[in-house]
N, C-alpha and C positions, 0 to 999 in steps of 0.2 A: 494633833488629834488623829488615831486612828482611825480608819472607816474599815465596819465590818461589814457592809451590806452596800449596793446601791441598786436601784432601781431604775427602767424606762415608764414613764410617762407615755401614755393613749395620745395619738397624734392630736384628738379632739378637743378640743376647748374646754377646762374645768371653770364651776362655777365658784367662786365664792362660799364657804359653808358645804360645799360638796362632799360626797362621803366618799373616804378611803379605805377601803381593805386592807390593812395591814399585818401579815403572818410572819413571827418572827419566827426564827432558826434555832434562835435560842433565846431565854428570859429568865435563867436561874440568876442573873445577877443583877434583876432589878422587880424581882418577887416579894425581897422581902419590905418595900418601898409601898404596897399598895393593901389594904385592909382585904379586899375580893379581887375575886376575876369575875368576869361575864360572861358565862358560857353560851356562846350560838351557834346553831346548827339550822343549815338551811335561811340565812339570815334573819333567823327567827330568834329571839335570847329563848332560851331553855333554863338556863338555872344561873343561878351566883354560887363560888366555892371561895369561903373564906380562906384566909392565908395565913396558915397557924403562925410561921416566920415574920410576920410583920415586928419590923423597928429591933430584929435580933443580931444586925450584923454587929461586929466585935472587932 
């Protein structure tokens, strides 16, 4: 298996259930995989944008 990405972990103890930030680099090729996205700004969700590409891969 390839790894395109890897990350450092906060020296601090996570909990269990804890929340992760995660921003991909890139996502055209697991877009067409999900109905929406969740849009948030300011860790606020702000809208959902459907995903016209859903279930089109060939």
């Amino acid at each position: 298996m390839k790894t395109h990405k890897s990350i450092e972990i906060a020296k601090r103890q996570m909990d269990l259930l804890s929340r992760v930030r995660i921003i991909p680099n890139y996502a055209c090729t697991v877009m067409n995989l999900f109905s929406k996205v969740v849009v948030a700004q300011g860790g606020e969700v702000v809208g959902e944008w459907a995903v016209d590409a859903r279930g089109r891969v060939q």
